[in-house]
C-alpha positions in Angstrom: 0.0 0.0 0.0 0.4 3.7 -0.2 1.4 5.8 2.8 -1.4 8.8 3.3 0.2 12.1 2.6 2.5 13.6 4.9 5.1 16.9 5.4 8.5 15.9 5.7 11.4 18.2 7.9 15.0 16.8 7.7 16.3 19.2 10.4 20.1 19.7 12.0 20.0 20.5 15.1 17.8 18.9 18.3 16.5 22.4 18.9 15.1 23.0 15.3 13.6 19.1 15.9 12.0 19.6 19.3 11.0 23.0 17.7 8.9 20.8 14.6 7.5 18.4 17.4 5.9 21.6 19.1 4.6 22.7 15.8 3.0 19.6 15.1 0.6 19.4 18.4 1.1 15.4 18.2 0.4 15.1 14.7 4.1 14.7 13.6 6.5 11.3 14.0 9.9 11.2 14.2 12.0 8.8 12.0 14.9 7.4 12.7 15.8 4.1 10.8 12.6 3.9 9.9 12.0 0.0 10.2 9.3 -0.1 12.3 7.5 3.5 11.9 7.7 3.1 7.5 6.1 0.0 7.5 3.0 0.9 9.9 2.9 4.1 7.2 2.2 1.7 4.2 -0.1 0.0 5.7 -1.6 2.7 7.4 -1.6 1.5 10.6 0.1 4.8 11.1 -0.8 8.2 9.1 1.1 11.1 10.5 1.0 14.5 9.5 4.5 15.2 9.2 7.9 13.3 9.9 10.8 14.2 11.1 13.9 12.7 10.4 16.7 13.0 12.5 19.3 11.6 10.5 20.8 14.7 9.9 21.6 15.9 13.4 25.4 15.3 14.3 24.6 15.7 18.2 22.5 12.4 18.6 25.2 10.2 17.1 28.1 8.7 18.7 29.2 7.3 21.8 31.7 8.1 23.8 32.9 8.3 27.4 31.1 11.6 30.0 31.0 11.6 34.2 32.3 8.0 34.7 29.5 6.6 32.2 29.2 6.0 28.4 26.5 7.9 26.4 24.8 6.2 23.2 23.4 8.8 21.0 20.1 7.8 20.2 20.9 7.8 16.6 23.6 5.5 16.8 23.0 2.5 14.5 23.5 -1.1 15.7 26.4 -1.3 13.4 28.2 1.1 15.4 27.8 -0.5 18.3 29.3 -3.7 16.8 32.5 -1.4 15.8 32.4 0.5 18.9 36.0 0.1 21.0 34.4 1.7 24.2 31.9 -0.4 24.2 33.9 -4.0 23.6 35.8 -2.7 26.2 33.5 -1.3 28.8 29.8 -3.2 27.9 30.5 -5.5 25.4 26.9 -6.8 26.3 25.7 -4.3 23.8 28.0 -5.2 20.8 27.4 -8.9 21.1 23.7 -8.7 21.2 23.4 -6.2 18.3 25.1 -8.9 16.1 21.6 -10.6 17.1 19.3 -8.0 15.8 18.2 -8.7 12.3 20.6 -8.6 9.3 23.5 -6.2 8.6 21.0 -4.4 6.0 19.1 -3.1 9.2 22.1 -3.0 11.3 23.4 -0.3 9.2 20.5 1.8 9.2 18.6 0.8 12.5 19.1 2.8 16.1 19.3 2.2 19.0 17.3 5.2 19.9 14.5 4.4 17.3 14.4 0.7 18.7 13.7 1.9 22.7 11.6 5.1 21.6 9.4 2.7 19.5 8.2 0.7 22.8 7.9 -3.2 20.6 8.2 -5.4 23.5 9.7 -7.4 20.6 12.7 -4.9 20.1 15.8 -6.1 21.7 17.5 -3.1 23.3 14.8 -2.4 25.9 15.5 -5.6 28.1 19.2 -5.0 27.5 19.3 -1.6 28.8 17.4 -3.0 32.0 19.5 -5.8 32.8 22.5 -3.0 32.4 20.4 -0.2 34.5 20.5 2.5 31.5 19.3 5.5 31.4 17.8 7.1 29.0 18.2 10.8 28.4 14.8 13.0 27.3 14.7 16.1 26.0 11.5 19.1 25.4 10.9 22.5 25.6 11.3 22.4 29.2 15.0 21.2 29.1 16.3 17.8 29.9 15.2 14.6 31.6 16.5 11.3 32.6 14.5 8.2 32.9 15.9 4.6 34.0 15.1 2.2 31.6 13.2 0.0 33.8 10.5 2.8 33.9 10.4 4.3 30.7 7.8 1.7 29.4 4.3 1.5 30.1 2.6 -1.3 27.7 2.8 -2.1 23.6 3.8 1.2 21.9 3.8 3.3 25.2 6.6 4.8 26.6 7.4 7.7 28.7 8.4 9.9 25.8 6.1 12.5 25.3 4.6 14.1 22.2 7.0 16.8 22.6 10.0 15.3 23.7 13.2 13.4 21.7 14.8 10.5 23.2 18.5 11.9 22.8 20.9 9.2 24.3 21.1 6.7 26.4 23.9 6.2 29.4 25.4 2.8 30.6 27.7 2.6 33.6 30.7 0.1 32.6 30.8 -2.9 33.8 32.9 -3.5 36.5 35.8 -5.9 35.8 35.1 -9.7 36.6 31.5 -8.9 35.4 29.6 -11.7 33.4 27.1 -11.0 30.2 25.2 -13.1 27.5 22.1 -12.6 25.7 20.4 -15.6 24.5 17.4 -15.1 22.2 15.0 -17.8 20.5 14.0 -16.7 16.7 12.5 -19.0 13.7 14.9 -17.3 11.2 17.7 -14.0 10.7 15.8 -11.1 10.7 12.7 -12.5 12.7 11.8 -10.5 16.2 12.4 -13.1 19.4 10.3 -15.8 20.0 11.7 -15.2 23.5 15.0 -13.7 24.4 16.6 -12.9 28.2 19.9 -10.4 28.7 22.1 -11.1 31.6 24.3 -9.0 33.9 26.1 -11.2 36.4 28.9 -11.1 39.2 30.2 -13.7 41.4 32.3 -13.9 44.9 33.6 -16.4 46.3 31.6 -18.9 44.2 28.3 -17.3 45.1 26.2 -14.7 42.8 26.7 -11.5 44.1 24.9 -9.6 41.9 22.4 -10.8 38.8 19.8 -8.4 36.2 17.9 -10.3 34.1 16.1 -7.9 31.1 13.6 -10.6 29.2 13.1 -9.8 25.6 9.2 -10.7 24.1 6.9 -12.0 26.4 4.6 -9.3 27.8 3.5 -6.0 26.6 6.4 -4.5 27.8 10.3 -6.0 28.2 10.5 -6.6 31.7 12.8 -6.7 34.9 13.4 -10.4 36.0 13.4 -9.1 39.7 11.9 -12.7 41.2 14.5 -14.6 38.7 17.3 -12.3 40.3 16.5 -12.8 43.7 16.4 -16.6 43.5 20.1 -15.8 42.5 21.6 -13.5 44.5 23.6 -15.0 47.3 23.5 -18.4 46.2 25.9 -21.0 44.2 24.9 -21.8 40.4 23.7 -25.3 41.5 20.9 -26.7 38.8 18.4 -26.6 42.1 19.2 -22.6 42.0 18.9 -22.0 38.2 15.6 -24.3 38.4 14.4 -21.4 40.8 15.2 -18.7 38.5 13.5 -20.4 35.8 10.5 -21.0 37.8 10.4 -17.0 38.6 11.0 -16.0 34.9 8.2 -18.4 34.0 6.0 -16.9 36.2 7.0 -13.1 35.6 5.7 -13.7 31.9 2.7 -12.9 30.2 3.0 -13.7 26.5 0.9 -13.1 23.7 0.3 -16.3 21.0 0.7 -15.6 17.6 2.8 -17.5 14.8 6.2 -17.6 17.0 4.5 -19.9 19.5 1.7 -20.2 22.2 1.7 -18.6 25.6 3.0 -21.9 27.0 6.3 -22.4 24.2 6.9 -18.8 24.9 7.0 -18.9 28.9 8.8 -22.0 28.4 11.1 -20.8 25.9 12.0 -17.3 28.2 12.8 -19.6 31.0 15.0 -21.8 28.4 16.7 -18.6 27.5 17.4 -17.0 30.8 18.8 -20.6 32.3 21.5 -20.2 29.2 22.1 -16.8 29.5 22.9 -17.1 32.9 25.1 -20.0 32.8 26.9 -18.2 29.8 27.0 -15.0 31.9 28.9 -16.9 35.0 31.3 -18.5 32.6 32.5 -15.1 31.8 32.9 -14.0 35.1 36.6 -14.2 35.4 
């Protein structure tokens, strides 16, 4: 199909953006890789008045190292993550899961802005940026804002972001050294959104889990927190009696909907599947 017609701004700067936004009264949408937002266009699913790309604003690119803590600009693709030094260095939790996203066509156009802002449950940076405690950095007419991850989404499609405001970057603390990560995520083919996925942040001492955030990927309205899943952790040996507790709690934290990936059932199972790995891949890094 045919997008409905629409006014297209291509500004350079965040004020001349957030200055469109205003303009628009909520009838404008921003683009960024365009993936998700393009396709809800043709089909009309979505009709905007006006979009606004922000590919042409330097400031939201980049990442690099500010107050003890790495900022992300929102318009950083996944591709740049993949390349990024800092980040191999300091989270390479991000890097390695972004070879996970789709293929490297939408790698080197998709953000990791556009894929938080967009609030899919389905999108894969949204659990990773809770089980790293990101923040996420918001900015309107009344200045800037910061949001932790784990409360910037409210249900399919509904985030924190208002009409008015621009997700700008996102901040992630490094990990500290002898840190453990893995993402493990269930998909029926490249390019496909998880059937389930889970993102791990772990740290042991003295053969016990000292500290454990568990972001799942893809199976409720929203990515979610493993809280239960990390507290069945915390303080104990990985003994299979242990990680059969933390799958119980990330079965019962989930609220999938069916469609062709799988049933409610495969799904919860398949979260709980995923977690259990990415744990025990998470620990085997902890060194």
């Amino acid at each position: 199909m045919i997008p409905a017609s629409f006014s297209y701004h291509a500004p350079k700067s965040v004020g001349e953006a957030l200055s469109l936004l205003a303009q628009s009264a909520g009838a404008a949408k921003v683009l960024a890789g365009g993936h998700s937002l393009l396709p809800m266009m043709k089909l009309r699913f979505a009709q905007p008045e006006a979009l606004i790309d922000l590919n042409r604003i330097p400031e939201l690119r980049g990442i690099r190292e500010e107050g003890g803590l790495l900022r992300i600009g929102a318009m950083t693709t996944e591709a740049e993550l993949i390349a990024s030094p800092l980040l191999a260095r300091h989270v390479p939790l991000l890097p390695e899961a972004a070879r996970l996203i789709a293929d490297p066509q939408v790698r080197n156009r998709g953000t990791i802005g556009g894929d938080i802002a967009h609030g899919d449950p389905g999108n894969d940076h949204p659990a990773l940026a809770m089980a790293l405690d990101a923040v996420f950095v918001l900015q309107g007419p009344d200045g800037e804002r910061q949001v932790e991850a784990v409360d910037f989404f409210h249900g399919t499609y509904m985030t924190e972001l208002a009409e008015d405001e621009l997700l700008t970057a996102i901040l992630v603390a490094p990990l500290p050294p002898g840190t453990g990560w893995a993402y493990r995520k269930l998909k029926r083919k490249t390019g496909d959104w998880a059937t389930a996925g889970a993102a791990v942040v772990l740290r042991m001492d003295g053969g016990k889990v000292a500290h454990a955030a568990i972001g799942l990927t893809n199976v409720a309205p929203t990515a979610l927190r493993a809280r239960d899943a990390e507290a069945a952790l915390v303080g104990q040996p990985l003994s299979d009696s242990v990680l059969d507790a933390a799958a119980r709690a990330v079965r019962a934290a989930c609220d999938p909907a069916e469609d062709l990936r799988g049933d409610v059932e495969y799904k919860t199972a398949m979260a709980a599947e995923m977690a259990r790995r990415a744990i025990q891949d998470a620990a085997a890094r902890c060194h």
